[in-house]
N, C-alpha and C positions, 0 to 999 in steps of 0.2 A: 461487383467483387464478391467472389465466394465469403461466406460469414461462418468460419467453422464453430465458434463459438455458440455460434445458433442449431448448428448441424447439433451438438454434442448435447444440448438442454432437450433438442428432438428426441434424439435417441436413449436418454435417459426417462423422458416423457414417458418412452414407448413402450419401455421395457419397464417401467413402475406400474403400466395399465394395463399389462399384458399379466404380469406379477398378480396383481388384483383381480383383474377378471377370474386367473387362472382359479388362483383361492376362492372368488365366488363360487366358479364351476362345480369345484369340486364338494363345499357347504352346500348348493345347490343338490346337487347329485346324491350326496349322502342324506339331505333331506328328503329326498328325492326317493331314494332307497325305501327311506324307514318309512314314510307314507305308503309305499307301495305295498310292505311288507303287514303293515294294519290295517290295511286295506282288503289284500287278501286275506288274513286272517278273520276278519269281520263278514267277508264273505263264504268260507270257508263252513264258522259259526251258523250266519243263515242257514246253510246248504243242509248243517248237523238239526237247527229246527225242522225243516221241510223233510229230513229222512226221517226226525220223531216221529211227526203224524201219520205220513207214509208210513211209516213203521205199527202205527198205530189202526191201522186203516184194515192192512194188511191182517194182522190179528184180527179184529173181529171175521173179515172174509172166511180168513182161517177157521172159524170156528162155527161159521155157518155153512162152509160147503165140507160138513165131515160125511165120508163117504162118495164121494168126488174123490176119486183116486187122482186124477190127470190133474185135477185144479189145485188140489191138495199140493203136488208137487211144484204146481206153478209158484205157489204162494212161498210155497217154504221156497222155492231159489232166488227169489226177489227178498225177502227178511236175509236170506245166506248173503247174497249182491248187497246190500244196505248195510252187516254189518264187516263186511271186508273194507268199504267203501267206509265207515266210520274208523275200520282201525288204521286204513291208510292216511283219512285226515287227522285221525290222532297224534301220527310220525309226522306228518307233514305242517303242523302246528306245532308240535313241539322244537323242529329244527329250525324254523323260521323265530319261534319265542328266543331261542339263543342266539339266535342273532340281533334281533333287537335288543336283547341285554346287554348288549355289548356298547351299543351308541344311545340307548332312550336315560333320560335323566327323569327322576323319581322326584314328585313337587311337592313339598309335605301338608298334611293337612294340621294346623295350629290352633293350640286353645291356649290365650295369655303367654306364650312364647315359647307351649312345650309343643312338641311335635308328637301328633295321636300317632300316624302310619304315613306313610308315601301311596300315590295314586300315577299309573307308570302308562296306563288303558284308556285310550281314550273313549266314547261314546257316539257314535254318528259320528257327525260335525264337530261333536265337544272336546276340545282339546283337553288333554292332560290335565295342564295348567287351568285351565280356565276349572276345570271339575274340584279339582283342590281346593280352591280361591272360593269357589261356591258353595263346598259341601265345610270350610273352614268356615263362611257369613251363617251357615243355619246353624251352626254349633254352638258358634257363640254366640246367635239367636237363643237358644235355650236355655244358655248358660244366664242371658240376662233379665230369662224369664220367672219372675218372682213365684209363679205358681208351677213352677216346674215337678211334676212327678217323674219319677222315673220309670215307671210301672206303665205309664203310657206312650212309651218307644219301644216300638214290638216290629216284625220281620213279615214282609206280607210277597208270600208270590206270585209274580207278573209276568207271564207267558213268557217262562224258562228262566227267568232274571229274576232276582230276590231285592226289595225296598225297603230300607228301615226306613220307618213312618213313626210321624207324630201324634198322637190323638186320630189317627187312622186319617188326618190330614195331609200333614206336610210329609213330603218324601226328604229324609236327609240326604242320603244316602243310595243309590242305586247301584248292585254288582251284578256282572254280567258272567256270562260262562268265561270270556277271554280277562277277565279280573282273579277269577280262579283257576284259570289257567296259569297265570303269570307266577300265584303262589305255587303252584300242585294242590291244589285245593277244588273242592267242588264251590260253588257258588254259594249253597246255605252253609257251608263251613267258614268262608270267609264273610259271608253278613252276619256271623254267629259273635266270632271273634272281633265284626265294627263296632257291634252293638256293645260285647261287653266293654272295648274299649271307649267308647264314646259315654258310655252312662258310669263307668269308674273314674274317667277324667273330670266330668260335671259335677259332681257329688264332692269329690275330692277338690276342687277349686272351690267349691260353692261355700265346704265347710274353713277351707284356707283363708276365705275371703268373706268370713263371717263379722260378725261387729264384735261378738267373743274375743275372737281367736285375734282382730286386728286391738282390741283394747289391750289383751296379752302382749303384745309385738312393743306397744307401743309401751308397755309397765317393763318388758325387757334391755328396750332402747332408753330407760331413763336410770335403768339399774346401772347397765355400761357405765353409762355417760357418769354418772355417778362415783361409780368403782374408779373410774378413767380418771376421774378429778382429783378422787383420796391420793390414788399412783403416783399421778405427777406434783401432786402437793407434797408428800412423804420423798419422793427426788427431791424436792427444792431442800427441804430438811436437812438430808443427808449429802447434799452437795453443798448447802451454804454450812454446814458443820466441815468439812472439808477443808472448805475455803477459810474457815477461822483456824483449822489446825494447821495451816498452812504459814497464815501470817505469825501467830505466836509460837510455833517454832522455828520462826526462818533461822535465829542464829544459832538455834541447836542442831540443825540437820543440814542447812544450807551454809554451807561452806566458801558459795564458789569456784570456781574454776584456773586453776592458773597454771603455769606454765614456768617452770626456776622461780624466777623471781618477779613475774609481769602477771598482771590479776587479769585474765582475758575478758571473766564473768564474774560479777559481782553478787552477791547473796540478793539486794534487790532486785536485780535482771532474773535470777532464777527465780524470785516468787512471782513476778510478773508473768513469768513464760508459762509457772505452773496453775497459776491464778485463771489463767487466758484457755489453756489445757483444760482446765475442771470448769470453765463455762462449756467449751466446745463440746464435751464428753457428756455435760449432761443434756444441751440442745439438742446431741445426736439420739443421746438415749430417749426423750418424750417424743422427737420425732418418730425412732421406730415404733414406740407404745401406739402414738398415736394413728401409725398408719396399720398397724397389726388389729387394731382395733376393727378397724372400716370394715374387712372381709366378714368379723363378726358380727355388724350392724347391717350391713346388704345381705347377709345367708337369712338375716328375722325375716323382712320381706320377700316374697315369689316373685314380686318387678321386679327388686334387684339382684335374685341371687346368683344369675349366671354374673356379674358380675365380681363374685366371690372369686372363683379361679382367676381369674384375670388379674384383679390383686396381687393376688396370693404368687400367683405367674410372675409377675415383677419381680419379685424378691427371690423368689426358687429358684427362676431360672439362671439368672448371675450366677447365685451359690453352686445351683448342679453345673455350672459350666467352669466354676473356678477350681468346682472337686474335682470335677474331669479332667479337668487339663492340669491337676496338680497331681492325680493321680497315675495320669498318661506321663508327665514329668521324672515320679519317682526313679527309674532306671538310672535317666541322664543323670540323675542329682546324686545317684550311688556311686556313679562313674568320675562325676565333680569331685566326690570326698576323695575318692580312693587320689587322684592327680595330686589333688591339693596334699593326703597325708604324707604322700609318696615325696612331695618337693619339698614338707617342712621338713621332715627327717632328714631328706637328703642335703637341706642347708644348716640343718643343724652339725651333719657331721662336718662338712665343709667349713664354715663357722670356726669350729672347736679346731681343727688344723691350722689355720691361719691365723688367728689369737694366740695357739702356741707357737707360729713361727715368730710372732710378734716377742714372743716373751723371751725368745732364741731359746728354747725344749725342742723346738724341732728347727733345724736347719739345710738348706740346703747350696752346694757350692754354687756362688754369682747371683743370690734371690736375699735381698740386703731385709732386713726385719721391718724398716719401714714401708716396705712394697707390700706389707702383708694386709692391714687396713683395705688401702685403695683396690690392692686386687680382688680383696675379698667384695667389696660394693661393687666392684663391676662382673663378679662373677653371679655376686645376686640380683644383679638386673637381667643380666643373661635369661639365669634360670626362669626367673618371675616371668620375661617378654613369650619364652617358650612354653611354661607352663599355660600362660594365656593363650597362647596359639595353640596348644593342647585341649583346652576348655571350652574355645571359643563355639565351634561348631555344637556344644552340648548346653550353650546356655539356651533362653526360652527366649524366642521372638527372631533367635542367631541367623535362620534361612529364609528373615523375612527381607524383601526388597529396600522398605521403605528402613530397616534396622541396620542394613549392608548401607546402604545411600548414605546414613547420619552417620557411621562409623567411615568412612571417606571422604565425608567433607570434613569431619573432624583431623581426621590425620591432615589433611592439605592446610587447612588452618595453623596445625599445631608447625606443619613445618615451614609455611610460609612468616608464621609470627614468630618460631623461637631459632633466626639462622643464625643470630649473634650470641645468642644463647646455648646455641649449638657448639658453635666457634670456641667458646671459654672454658665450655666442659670438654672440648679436645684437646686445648690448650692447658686446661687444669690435668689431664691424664700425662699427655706429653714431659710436663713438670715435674709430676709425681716418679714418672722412672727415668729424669734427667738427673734429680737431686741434685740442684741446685743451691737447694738451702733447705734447712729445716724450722720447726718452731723455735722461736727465743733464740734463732738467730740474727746479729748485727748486717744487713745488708743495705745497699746502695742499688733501687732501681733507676735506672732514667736519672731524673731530678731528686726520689726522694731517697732517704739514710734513715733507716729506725730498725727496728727489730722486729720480726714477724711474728706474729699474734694469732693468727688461722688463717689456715689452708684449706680452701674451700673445692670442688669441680667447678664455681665459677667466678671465686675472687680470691684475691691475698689479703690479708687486712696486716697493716704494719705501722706501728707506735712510735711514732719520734721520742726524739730525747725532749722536747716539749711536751710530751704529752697529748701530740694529736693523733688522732686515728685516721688513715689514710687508706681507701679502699682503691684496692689498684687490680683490673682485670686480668684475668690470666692471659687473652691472647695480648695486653700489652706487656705482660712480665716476657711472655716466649717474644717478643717483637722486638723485644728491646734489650742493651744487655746488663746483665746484673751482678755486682759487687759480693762476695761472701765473705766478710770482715771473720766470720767466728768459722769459716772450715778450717783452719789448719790449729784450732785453740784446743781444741775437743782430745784427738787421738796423736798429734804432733809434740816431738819433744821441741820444740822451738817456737811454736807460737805465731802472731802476728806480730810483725816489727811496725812499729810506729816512727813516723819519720820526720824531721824536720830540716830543712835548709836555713843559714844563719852567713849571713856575709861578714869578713873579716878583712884589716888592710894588711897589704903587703909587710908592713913594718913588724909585725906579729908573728914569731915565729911558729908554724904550721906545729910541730910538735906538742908546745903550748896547747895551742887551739885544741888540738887532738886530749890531750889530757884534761883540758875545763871542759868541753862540749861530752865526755865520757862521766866524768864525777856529776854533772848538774843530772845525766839521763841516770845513775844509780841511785841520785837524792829521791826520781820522781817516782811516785808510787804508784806499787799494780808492775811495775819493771823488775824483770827476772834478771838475777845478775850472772846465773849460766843458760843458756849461753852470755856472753858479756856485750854490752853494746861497742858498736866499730861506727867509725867514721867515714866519708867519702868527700872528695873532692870531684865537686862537681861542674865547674868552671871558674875561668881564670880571666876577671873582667878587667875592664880598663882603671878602676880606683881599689878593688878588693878580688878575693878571692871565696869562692860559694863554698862552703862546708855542710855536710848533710850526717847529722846525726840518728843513728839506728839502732833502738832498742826493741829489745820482745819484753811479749806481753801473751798473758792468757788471758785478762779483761778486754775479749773485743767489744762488749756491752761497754765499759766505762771510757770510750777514748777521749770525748769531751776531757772529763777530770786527770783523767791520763796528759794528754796535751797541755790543757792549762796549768796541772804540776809541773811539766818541763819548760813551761816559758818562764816559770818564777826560778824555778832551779836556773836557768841556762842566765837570766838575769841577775842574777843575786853573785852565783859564781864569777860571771867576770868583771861582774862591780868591783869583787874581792879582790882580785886580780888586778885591776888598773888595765883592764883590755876593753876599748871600744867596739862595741856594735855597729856595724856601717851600714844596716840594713834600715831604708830598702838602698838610701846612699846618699853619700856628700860629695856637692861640688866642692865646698868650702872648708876650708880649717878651721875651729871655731876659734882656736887661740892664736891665727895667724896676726893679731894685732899687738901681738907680745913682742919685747927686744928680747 
């Protein structure tokens, strides 16, 4: 059975070692090149020693066949052929040097971690590197040499080649015509300038790393350390004085925090917070002392000083990159003010219109004084959602991926968690231009009867005549329907009528009735006597007859006291009277045992 899976691990195989080979090939090739290129050039070099001598050779002939006309010209066309043939290799070395400029890497030569010069030429066989590495071991041979003079490193030359030597010993040092060539330089001008480099490195290390100069370093390092101790001793002073002005004036300056009438923050929350604040600030402060310090203590030593920048890097670089980017910010943050002044002015005027429709100064026909509040918050949410959508694109981090990502799982959040929340602030706007009821008015939702107390966008809150406070959602106020005991008390010449039914017997003359059930509703108080209360007949049962008495009233807030006045009144009057209540009803006569 064919195994594609296998096929595909093949050809993946084949193409990652075809990939690899390929990139060998061509490091290959390129090393390949540069060898070839130092190569000839090295032979090239020979070819320019073998025309010296020749060249050399030639001159004396010259100057022994004078008067030899015929030989005379031989000689001089062979010096003319030698020095053509030297300017051609001069072209032809120098185009070849640019090219290997372009791919050769320079391996420095090092004394204690400074770098003297780069070595780019190789020697025979001797590679770059390896010439580096070697001519870097005799250097710092000398440098470890207690009886080092410098008077006895001197330049000696070696059939075309120039050797800085030691005590006409050790060669350090060897440069060739293609070492001077590489600078433009002749060969004793570049062993001119090893030397002096090589013997101002030595000298200058040797006095760095004297027992003088290391006792100095080390009187330096204890000074710091010293100055560093008084520093942070003189912080502790001045943060623990702090800290004691902090506690003995808490109840002069610390107030706390509060909100109407609820203490959010307490005076000893805020010395707490500040007490906590002035240790942080001054941990943070001995910490930068103490790390600013360091870069000062590794710049005394030559081991450590390259580690000075690096330090010092730490701390710059954050800074230079928060000034950049706060300075690359500036624009956007002019163009933030300008949105923002541009929205506060423009909801100030908006604001100042609708507080005076509130006050009715300004009016408009069908726009009721109470819609001015509510339209006014919903017209500064508006603004606000669009000014943000205005800004959005100009804050800092605004067109990043992962800032775009956490602003969308937040909206999804917000709308997954607040849908009933949603529901009552729509429910709350709906109500507000249904007007249904206002504040301190008497209404009946559902089950409950109190007064309304505030109107929220996501609740009603409403006060029974017990005194309890009852929080009732807005989408159950819209859900359900609702009573308004005080709309007709306000702007109505007639008020609410309060009402009662009272069953009476037959034997009672209806007119009667009418006239006591009228006198007991002008006894009760809070009842307006114009209009005047009327009576109704409401049915006609099998032992009495229902009478419903109707008075107005402007106290929809008082109906409790209102009602309980009229059952004493309605009592009392036809006690006076000699007229029985049959409410809720009699089978019986009570005085049917009478003759």
């Amino acid at each position: 059975m064919f195994n594609f899976k296998l096929l595909l691990v093949f050809l993946s195989f084949t193409l990652i070692s075809g990939y690899c080979m390929a990139q060998h090939s061509k490091t290959t090739a390129a090393s390949d090149s540069t060898n070839l290129n130092e190569a000839l050039l090295i032979k090239d070099e020979q070819q320019r020693r073998i025309d010296s001598l020749v060249k050399v050779q030639l001159n004396k002939e010259l100057t022994t066949a004078a008067g030899n006309e015929k030989r005379t010209k031989e000689l001089e066309a062979k010096l003319r052929q030698i020095a053509v043939n030297d300017s051609i290799r001069l072209i032809t070395q120098t185009q070849k040097l640019k090219a290997l400029k372009k791919t050769t890497t320079g391996y420095p030569v090092i004394l204690n971690q400074d770098t003297l010069f780069f070595i780019y030429t190789r020697t025979g066989s001797f590679h770059a590197k390896d010439r580096a590495k070697a001519i870097s071991l005799k250097i710092e041979k000398l440098y470890d040499d207690p009886f080092f003079k410098s008077d006895s490193l001197l330049i000696a030359e070696n059939e075309g080649s120039f050797d800085l030597i030691y005590k006409n010993t050790d060669v350090i040092v060897s440069v060739g015509n293609l070492d001077g060539l590489w600078f433009g330089k002749s060969s004793a001008e570049l062993a001119d300038d090893y030397l002096k480099i090589i013997r101002k490195s030595i000298i200058k290390e040797r006095e760095s790393h004297s027992l003088f100069n290391l006792l100095k370093r080390l009187g330096l390092v204890i000074l710091i350390i010293a100055i560093l101790a008084i520093v942070i001793s003189v912080l502790n002073k001045v943060f623990k004085r702090i800290s004691g002005f902090i506690s003995s004036n808490k109840e002069k300056y610390l107030n706390g925090l509060n909100l109407k009438n609820i203490k959010i923050i307490t005076a000893d929350h805020l010395e707490a917070a500040l007490q906590r604040l002035n240790t942080i600030v001054k941990i943070l402060i001995i910490i930068l002392i103490v790390y600013l310090s360091l870069p000062l203590l590794f710049s005394i030593f030559p081991e450590t000083e390259a580690w000075t920048g690096t330090l010092i890097g730490w701390i710059l670089s954050p800074l230079r990159s928060a000034a950049k980017a706060i300075l690359d910010y500036l624009p956007d943050l002019f163009k933030v003010i300008v949105i923002y002044l541009i929205f506060k002015y423009l909801l100030k005027a908006v604001k100042y219109l609708f507080y005076e429709m509130k006050r009715g100064n300004i009016q408009f026909s069908g726009f009721h004084a109470d819609w001015a509040i509510p339209t006014f918050n919903i017209l500064r949410f508006i603004l606000y959602a669009f000014m943000l959508v205005l800004v959005f694109p100009f804050l800092p981090g605004s067109s990043s991926p992962a800032f775009q990502g956490v602003s969308v799982f937040l909206g999804i959040l917000i709308s997954l968690g607040s849908s009933s929340a949603i529901t009552n602030i729509v429910a709350g706007l709906v109500i507000t231009y249904m007007r249904p009821f206002r504040i301190g008015d008497r209404v009946k939702i559902g089950e409950v009867v109190g007064d309304v107390m505030e109107k929220s966008m996501l609740v009603t809150r409403i006060k029974t005549i017990k005194n309890e406070d009852i929080t009732v959602p807005n989408s159950m106020v819209l859900s359900s329907s609702t009573i308004n005991y005080s709309s007709h008390t306000k702007n109505e010449k007639q008020g609410l009528i309060v009402h009662y039914t009272v069953t009476i017997g037959y034997d009672v003359p209806w007119q009667q009735v009418y006239e006591l059930l009228i006198e007991s509703a002008l006894k009760t108080v809070h009842v307006l006597e114009d209009p005047k209360p009327f009576v109704l007949q409401t049915s006609l049962d099998n032992f009495y007859i229902s009478y419903q008495i109707n008075a107005y009233t402007k106290e929809a807030n008082k109906q409790a006291l209102i009602y309980s006045s009229l059952f004493e009144n309605i009592q009392e009057v036809f006690k006076q009277a000699n007229v029985e209540i049959m409410s809720p009803s009699y089978h019986v006569v009570r005085d049917g045992g009478k003759e």
